[in-house]
DORO-535785 format. One record per atom (N, C-alpha, C): residue number from 1; residue in one letter; atom name; x, y, z. Coordinates in steps of 0.2 Angstrom, whole numbers, always signed. Example, Ala and Ser with C-alpha at 12.3 -4.5 7.8 and 13.67 -1.06 7.14 Angstrom:
2
(1 "a" "N" (+66 -28 +39)) (1 "a" "CA" (+62 -22 +39)) (1 "a" "C" (+66 -16 +39)) (2 "s" "N" (+64 -11 +35)) (2 "s" "CA" (+68 -5 +36)) (2 "s" "C" (+64 +0 +39)) 
***
This chain:
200
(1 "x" "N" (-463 +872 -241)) (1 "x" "CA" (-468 +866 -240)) (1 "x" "C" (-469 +867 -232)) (2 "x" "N" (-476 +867 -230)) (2 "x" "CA" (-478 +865 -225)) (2 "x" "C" (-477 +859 -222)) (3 "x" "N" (-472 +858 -217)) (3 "x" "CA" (-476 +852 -214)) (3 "x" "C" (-478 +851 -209)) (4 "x" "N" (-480 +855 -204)) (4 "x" "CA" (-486 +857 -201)) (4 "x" "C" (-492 +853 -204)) (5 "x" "N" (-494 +857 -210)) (5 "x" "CA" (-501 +855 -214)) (5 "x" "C" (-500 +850 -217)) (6 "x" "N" (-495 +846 -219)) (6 "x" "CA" (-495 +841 -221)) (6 "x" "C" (-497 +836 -215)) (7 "x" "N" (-493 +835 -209)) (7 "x" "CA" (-495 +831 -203)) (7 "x" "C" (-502 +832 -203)) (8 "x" "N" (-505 +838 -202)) (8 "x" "CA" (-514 +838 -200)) (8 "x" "C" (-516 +835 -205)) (9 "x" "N" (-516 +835 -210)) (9 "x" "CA" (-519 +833 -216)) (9 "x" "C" (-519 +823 -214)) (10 "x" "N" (-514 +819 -212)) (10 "x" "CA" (-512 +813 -212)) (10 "x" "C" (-518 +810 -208)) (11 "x" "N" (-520 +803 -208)) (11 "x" "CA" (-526 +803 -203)) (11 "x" "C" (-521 +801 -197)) (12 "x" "N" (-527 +801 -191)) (12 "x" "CA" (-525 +798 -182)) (12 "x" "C" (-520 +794 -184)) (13 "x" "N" (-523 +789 -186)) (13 "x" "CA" (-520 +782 -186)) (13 "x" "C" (-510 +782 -189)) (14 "x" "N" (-512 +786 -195)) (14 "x" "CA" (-505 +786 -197)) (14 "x" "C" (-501 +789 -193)) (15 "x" "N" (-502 +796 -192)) (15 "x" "CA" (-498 +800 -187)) (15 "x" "C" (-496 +795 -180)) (16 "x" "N" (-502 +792 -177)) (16 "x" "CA" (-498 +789 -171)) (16 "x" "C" (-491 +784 -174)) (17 "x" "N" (-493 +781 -182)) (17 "x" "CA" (-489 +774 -183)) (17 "x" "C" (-482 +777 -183)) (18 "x" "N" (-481 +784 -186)) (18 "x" "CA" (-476 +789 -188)) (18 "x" "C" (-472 +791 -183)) (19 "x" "N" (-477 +793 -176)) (19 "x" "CA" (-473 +793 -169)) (19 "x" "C" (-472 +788 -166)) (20 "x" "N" (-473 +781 -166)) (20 "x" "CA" (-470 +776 -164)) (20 "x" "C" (-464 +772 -169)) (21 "x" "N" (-463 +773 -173)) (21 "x" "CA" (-458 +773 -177)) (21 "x" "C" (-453 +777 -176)) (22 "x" "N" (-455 +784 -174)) (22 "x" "CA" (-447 +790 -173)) (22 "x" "C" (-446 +787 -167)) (23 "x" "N" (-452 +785 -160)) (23 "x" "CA" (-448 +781 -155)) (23 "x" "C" (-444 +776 -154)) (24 "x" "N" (-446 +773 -158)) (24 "x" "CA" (-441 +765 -160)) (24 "x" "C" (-435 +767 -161)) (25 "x" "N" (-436 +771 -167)) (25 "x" "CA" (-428 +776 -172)) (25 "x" "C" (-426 +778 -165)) (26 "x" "N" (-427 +782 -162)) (26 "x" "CA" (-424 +784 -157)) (26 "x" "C" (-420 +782 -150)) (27 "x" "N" (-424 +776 -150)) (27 "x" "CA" (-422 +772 -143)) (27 "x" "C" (-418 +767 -146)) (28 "x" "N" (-417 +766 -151)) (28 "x" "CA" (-412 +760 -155)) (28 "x" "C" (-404 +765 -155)) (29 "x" "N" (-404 +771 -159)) (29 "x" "CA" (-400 +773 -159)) (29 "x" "C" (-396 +776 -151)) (30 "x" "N" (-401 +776 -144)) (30 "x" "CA" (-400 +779 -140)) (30 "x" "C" (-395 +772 -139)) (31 "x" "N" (-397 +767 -139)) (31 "x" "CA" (-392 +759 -137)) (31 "x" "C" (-388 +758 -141)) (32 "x" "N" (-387 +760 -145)) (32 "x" "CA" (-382 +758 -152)) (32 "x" "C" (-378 +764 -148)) (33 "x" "N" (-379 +770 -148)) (33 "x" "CA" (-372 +774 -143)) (33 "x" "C" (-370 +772 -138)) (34 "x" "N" (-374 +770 -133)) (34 "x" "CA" (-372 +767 -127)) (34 "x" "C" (-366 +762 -127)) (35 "x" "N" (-370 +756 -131)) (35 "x" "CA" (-366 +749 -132)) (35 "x" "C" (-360 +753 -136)) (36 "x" "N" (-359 +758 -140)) (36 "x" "CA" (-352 +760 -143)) (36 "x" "C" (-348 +761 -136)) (37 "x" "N" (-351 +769 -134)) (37 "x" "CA" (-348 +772 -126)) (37 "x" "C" (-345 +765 -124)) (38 "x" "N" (-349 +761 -124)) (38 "x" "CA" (-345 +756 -115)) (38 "x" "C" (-339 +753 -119)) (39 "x" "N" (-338 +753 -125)) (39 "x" "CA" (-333 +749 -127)) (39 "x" "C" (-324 +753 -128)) (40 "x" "N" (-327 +762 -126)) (40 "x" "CA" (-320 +765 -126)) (40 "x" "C" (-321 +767 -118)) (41 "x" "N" (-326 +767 -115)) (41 "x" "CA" (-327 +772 -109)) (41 "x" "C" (-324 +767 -103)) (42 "x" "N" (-319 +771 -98)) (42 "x" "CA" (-316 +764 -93)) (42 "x" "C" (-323 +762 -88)) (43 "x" "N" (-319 +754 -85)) (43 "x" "CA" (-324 +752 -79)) (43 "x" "C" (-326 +757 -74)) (44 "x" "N" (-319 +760 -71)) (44 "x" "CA" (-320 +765 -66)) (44 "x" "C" (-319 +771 -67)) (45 "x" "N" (-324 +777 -65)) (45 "x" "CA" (-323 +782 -68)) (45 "x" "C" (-317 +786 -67)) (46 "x" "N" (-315 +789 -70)) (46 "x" "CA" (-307 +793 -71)) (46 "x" "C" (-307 +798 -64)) (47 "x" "N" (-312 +799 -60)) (47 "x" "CA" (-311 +803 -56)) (47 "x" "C" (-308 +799 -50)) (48 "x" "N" (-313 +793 -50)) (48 "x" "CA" (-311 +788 -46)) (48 "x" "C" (-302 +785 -43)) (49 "x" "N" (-299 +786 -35)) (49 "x" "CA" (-292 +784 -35)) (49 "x" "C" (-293 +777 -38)) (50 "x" "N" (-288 +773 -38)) (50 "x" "CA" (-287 +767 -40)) (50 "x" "C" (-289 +764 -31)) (51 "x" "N" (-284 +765 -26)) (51 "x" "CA" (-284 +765 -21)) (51 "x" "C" (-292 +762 -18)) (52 "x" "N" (-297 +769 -18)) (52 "x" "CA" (-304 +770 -19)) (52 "x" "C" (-309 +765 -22)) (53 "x" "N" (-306 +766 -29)) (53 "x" "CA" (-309 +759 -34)) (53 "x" "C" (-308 +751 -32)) (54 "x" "N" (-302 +749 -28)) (54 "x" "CA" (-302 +745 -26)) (54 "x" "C" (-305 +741 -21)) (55 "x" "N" (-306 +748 -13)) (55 "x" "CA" (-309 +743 -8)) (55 "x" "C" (-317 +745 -10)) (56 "x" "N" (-321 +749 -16)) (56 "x" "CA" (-327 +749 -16)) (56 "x" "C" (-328 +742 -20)) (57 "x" "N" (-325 +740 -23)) (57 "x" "CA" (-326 +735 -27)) (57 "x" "C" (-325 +727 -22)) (58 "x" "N" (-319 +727 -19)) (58 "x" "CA" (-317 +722 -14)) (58 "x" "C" (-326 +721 -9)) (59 "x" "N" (-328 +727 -6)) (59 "x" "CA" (-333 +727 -3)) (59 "x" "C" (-338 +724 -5)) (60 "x" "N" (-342 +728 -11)) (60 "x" "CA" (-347 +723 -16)) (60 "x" "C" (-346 +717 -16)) (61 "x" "N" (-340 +717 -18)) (61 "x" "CA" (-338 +708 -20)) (61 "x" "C" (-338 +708 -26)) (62 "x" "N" (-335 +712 -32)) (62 "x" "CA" (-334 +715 -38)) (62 "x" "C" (-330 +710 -40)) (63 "x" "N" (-330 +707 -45)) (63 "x" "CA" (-322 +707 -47)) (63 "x" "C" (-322 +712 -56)) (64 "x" "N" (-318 +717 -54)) (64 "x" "CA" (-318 +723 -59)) (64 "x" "C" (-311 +726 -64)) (65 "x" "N" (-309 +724 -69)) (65 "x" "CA" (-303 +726 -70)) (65 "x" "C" (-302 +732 -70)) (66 "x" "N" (-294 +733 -68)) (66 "x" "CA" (-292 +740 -64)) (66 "x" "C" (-291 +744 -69)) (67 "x" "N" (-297 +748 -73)) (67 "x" "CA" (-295 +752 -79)) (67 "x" "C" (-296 +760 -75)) (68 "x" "N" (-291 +764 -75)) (68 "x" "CA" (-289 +770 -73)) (68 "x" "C" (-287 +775 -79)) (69 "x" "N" (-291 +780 -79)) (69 "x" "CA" (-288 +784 -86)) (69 "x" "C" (-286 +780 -92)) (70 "x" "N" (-291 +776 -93)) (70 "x" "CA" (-292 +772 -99)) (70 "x" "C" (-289 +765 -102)) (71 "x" "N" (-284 +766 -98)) (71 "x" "CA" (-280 +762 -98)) (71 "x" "C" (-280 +753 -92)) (72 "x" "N" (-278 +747 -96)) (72 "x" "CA" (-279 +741 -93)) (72 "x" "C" (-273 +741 -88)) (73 "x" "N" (-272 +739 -81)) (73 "x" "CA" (-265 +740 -77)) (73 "x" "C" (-265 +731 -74)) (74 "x" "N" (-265 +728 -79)) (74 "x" "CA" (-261 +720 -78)) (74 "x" "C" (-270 +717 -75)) (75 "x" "N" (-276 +719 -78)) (75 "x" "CA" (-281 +714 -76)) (75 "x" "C" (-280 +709 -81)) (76 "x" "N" (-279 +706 -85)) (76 "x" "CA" (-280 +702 -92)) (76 "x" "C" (-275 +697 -87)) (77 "x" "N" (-273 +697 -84)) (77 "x" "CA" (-269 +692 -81)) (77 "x" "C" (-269 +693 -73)) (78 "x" "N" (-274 +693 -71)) (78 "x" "CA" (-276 +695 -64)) (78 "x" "C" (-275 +688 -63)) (79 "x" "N" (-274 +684 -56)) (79 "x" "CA" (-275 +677 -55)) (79 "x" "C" (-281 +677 -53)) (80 "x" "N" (-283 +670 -51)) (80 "x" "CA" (-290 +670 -48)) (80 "x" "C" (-288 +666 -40)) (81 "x" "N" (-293 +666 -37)) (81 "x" "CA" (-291 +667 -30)) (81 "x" "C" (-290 +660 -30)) (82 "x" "N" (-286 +658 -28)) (82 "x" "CA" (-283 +651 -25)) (82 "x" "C" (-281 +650 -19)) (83 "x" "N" (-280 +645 -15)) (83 "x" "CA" (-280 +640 -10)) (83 "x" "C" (-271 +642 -9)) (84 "x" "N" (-271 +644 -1)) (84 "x" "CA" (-265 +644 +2)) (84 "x" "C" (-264 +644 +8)) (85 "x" "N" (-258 +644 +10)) (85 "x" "CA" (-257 +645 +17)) (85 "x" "C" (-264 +645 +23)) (86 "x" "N" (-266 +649 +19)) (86 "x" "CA" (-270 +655 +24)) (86 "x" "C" (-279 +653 +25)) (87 "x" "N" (-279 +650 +17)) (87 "x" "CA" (-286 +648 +18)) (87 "x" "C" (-288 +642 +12)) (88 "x" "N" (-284 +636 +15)) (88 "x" "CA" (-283 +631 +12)) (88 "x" "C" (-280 +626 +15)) (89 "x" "N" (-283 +620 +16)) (89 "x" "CA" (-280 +617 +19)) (89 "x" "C" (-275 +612 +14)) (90 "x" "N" (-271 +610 +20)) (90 "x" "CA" (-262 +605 +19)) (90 "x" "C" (-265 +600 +14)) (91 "x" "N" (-266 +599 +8)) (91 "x" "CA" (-266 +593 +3)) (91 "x" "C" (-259 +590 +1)) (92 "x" "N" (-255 +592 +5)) (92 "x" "CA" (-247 +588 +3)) (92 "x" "C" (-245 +583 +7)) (93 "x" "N" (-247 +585 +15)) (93 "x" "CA" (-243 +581 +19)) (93 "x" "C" (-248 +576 +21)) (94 "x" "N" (-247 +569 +21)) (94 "x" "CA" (-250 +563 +21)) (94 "x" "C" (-251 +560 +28)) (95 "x" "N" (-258 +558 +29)) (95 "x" "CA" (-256 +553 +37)) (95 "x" "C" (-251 +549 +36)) (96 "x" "N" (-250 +548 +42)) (96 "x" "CA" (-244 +543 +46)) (96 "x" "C" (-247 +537 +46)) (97 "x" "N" (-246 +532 +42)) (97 "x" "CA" (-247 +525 +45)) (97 "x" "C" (-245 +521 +51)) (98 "x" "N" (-246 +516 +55)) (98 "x" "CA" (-240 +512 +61)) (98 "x" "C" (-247 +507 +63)) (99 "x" "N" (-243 +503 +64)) (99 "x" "CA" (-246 +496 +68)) (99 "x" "C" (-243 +496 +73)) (100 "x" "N" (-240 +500 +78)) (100 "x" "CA" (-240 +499 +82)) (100 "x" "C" (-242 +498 +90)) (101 "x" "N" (-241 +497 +96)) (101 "x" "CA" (-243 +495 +100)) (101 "x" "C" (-247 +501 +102)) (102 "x" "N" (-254 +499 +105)) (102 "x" "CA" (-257 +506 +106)) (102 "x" "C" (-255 +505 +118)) (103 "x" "N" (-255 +511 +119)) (103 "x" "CA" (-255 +513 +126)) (103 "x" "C" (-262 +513 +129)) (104 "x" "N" (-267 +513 +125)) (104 "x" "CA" (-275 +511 +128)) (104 "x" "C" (-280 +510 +122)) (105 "x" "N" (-285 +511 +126)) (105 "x" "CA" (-290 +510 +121)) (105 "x" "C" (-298 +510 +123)) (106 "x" "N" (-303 +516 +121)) (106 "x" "CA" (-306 +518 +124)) (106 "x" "C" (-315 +521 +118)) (107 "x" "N" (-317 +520 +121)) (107 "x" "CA" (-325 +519 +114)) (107 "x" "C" (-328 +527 +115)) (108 "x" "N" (-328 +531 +110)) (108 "x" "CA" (-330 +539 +113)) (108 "x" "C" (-334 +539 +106)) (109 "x" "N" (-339 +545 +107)) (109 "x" "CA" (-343 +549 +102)) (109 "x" "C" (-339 +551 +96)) (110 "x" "N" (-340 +551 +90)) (110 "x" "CA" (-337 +554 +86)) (110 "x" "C" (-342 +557 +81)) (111 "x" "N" (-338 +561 +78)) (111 "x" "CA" (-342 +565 +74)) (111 "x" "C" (-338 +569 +68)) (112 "x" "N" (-340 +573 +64)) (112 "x" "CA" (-335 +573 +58)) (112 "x" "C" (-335 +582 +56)) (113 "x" "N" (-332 +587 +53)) (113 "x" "CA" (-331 +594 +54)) (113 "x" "C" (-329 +594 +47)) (114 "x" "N" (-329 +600 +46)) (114 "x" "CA" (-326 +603 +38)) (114 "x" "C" (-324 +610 +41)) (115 "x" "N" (-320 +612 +35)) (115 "x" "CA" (-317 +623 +35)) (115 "x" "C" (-322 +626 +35)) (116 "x" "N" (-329 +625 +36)) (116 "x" "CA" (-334 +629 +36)) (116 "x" "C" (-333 +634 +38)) (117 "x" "N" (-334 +641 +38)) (117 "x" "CA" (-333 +648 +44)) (117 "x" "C" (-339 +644 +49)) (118 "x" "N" (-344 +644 +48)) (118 "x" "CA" (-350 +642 +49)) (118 "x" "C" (-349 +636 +55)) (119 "x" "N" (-345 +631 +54)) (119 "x" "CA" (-343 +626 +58)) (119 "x" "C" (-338 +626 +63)) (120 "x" "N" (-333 +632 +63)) (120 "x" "CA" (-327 +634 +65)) (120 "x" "C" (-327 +641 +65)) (121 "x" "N" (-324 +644 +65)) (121 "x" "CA" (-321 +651 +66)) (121 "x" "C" (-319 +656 +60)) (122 "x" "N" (-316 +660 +60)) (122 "x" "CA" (-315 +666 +54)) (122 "x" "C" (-308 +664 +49)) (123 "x" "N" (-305 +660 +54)) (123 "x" "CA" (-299 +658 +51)) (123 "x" "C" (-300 +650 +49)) (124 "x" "N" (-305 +647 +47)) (124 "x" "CA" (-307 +638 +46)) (124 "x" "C" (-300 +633 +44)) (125 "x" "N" (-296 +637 +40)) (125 "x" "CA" (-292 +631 +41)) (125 "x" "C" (-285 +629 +43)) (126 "x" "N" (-287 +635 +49)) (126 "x" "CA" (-282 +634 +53)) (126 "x" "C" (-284 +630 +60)) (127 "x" "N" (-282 +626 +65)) (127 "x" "CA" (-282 +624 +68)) (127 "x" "C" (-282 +626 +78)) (128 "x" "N" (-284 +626 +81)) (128 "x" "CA" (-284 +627 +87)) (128 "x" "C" (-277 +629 +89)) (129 "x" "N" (-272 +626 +89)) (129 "x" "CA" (-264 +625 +90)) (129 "x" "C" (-260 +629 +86)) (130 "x" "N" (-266 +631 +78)) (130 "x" "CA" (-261 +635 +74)) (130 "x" "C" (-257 +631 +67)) (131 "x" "N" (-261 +624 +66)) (131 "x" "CA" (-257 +621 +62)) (131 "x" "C" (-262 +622 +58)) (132 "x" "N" (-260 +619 +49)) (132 "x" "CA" (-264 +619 +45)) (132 "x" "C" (-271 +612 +45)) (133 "x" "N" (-276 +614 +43)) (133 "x" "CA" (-279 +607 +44)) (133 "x" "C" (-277 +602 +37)) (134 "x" "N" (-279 +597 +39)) (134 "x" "CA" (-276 +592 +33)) (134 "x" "C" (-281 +585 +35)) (135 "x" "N" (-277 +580 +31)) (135 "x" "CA" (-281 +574 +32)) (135 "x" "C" (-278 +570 +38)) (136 "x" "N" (-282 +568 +42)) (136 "x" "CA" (-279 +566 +48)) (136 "x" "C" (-277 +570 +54)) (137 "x" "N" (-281 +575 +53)) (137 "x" "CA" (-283 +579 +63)) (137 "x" "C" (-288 +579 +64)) (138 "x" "N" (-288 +579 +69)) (138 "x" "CA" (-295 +578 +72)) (138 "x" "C" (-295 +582 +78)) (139 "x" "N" (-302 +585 +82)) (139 "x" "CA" (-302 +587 +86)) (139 "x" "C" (-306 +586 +93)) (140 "x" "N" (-301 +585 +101)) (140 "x" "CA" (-304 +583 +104)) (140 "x" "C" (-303 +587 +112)) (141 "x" "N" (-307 +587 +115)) (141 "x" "CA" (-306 +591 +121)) (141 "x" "C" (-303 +588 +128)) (142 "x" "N" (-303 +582 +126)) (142 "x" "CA" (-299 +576 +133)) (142 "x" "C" (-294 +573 +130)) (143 "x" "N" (-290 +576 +126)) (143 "x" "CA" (-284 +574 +124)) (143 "x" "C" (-280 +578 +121)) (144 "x" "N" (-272 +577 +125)) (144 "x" "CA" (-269 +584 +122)) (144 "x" "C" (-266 +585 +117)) (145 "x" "N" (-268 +591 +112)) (145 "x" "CA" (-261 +593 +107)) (145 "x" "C" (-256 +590 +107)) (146 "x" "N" (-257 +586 +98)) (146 "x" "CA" (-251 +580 +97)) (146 "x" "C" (-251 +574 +100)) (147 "x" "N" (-259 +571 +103)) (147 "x" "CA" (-259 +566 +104)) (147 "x" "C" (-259 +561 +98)) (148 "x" "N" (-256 +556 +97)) (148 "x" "CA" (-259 +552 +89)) (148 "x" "C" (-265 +546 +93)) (149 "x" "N" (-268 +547 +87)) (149 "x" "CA" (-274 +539 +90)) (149 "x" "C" (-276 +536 +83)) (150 "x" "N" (-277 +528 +83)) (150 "x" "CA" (-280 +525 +77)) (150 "x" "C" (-287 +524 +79)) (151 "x" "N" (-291 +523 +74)) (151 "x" "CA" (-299 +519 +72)) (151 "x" "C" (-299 +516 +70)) (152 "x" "N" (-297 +509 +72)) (152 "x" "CA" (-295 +503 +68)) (152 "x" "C" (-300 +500 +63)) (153 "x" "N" (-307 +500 +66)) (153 "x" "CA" (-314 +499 +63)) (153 "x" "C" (-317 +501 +59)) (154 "x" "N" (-311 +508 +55)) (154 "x" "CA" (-316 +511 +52)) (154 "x" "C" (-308 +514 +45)) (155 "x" "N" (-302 +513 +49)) (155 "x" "CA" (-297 +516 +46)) (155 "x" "C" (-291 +514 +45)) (156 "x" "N" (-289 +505 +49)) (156 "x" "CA" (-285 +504 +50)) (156 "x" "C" (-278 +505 +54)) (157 "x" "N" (-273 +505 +53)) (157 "x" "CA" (-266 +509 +55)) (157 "x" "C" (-265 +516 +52)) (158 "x" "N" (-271 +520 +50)) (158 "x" "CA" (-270 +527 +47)) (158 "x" "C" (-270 +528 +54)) (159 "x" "N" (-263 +534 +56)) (159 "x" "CA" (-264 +538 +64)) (159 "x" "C" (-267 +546 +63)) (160 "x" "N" (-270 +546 +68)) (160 "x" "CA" (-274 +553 +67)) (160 "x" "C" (-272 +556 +74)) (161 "x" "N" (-270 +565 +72)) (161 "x" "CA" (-269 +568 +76)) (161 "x" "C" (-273 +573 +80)) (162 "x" "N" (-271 +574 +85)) (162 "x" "CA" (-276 +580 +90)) (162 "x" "C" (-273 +587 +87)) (163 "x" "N" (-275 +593 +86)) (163 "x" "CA" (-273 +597 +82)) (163 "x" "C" (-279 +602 +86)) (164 "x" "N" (-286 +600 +87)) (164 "x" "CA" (-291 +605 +86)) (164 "x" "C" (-295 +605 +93)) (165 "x" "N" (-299 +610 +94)) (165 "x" "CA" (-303 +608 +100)) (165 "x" "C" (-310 +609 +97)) (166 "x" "N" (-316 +606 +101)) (166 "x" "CA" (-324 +607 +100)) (166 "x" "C" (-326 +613 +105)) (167 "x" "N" (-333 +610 +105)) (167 "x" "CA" (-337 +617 +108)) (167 "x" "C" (-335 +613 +117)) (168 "x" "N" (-336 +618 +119)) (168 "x" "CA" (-334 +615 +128)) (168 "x" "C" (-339 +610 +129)) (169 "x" "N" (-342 +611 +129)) (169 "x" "CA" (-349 +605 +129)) (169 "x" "C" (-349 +599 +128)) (170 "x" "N" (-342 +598 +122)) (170 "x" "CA" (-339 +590 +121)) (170 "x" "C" (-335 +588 +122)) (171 "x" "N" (-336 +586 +130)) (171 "x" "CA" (-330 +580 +133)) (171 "x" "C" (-327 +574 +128)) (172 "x" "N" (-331 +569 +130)) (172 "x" "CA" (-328 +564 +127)) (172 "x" "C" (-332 +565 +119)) (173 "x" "N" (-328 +567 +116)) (173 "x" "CA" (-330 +565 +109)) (173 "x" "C" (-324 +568 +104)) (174 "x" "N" (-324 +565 +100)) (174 "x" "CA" (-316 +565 +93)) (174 "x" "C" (-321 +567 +86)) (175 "x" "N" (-319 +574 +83)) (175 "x" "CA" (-322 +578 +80)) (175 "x" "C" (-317 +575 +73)) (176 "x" "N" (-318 +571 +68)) (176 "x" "CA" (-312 +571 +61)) (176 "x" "C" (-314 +575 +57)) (177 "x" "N" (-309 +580 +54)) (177 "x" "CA" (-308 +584 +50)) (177 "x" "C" (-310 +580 +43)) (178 "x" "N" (-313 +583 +39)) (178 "x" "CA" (-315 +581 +32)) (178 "x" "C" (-315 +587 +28)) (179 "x" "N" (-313 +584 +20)) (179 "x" "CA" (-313 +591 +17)) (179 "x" "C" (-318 +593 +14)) (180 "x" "N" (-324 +589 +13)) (180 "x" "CA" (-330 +590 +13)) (180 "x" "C" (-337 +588 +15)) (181 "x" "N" (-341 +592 +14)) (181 "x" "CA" (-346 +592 +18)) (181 "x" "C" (-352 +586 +15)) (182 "x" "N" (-349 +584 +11)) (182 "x" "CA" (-352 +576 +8)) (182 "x" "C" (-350 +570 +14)) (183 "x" "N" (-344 +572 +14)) (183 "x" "CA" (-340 +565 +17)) (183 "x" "C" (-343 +567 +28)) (184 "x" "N" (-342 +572 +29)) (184 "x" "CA" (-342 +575 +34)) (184 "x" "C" (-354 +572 +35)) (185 "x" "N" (-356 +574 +32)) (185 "x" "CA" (-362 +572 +30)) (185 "x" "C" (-364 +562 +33)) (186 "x" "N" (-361 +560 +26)) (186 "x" "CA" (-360 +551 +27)) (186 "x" "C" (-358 +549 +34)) (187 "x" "N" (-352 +553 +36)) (187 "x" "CA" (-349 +551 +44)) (187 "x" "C" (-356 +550 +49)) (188 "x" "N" (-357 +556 +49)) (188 "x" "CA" (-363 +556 +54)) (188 "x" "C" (-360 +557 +61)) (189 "x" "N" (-363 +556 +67)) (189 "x" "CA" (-361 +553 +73)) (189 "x" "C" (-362 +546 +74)) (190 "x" "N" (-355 +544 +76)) (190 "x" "CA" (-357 +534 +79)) (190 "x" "C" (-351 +534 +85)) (191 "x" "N" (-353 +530 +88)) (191 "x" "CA" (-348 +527 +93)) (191 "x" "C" (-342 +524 +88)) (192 "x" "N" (-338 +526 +91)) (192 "x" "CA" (-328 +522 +90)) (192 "x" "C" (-325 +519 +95)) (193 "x" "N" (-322 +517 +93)) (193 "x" "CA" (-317 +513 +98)) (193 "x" "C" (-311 +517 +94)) (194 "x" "N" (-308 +520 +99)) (194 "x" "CA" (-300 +523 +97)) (194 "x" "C" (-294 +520 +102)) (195 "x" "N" (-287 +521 +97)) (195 "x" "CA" (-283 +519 +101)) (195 "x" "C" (-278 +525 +102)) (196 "x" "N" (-276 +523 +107)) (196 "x" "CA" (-271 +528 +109)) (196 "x" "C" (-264 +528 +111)) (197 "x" "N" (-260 +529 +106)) (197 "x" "CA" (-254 +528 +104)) (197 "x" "C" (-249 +533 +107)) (198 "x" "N" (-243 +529 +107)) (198 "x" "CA" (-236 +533 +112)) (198 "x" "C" (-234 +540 +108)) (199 "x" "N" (-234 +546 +113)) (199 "x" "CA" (-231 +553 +108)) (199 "x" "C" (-224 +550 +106)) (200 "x" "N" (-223 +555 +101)) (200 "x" "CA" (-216 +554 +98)) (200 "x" "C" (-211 +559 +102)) 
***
């Protein structure tokens, strides 16, 4: 049998319908093997070190299970990145309450900061001094490392400590650490009246 001369014999119309139906066949089956491939073939190619595969991926900003010659090497139980030491701030240690006598008392700018990189530096939730930040630091450039002061107005007998410093530019003004940029937001800048309480 010819099929040659049967094709020519077929009219226009049909032979195109015929070639766009082998394309569909074709391009369906080309994804049906691809989608099998991705299911035995690893994330990173087997050429690739593990070493290699990891700071290409760290760079992107991947997050890719570490398959190495085919094989899963503890991603199924990868953690996810959490809050620590290093870039998180102290949620355990509680301000210091006291009613106690203050040693002054004086009305300064205030204003309110968060772990921003953007608001802070590369290390955001570390502190000027080097401590963790937390609830109740605040940061001031006219008063020194470890002073305590209250905001009676606004906070009660909660003492807040000096931990951080501002831009130089800010003499008299008290920066509170916030852990969000809502609450940090609401604050806004207002005049305070602070007290300033005896070191320990």
């Amino acid at each position: 049998m010819n099929y040659n001369a049967s094709i020519q014999s077929l009219s226009p119309i049909t032979r195109r319908g015929m070639l766009l139906l082998v394309a569909i066949l074709t391009l369906t089956s080309v994804r049906v093997q691809a989608a099998q491939a991705s299911e035995v073939l690893p994330d990173v190619p087997v050429w690739l070190s593990e070493s290699v595969a990891t700071e290409t991926t760290q760079e992107r900003g991947l997050v890719v299970p570490d398959r190495i010659n085919g094989s899963l090497k503890g991603s199924a139980n990868k953690p996810k990145k959490i809050w620590n030491k290093i870039n998180a701030p102290d949620i355990e240690t509680l301000p210091e309450y006291s009613s106690e006598q203050a040693i002054r008392s004086m009305s300064v700018a205030s204003t309110a900061y968060t772990s921003d990189p953007a608001e802070t530096d590369s290390s955001p939730f570390t502190t000027a001094n080097g401590s963790q930040v937390r609830d109740g630091i605040v940061a001031a450039n006219f008063l020194p490392f470890g002073t305590r002061i209250r905001i009676p107005a606004y906070f009660g007998d909660k003492v807040f400590e000096v931990h951080d410093r501002m831009n130089a530019r800010y003499t008299y003004r008290v920066d509170l650490w916030m852990l969000t940029k809502t609450e940090a937001r609401n604050w806004g800048i207002r005049t305070i009246k602070i007290e300033v309480l005896a070191s320990k």
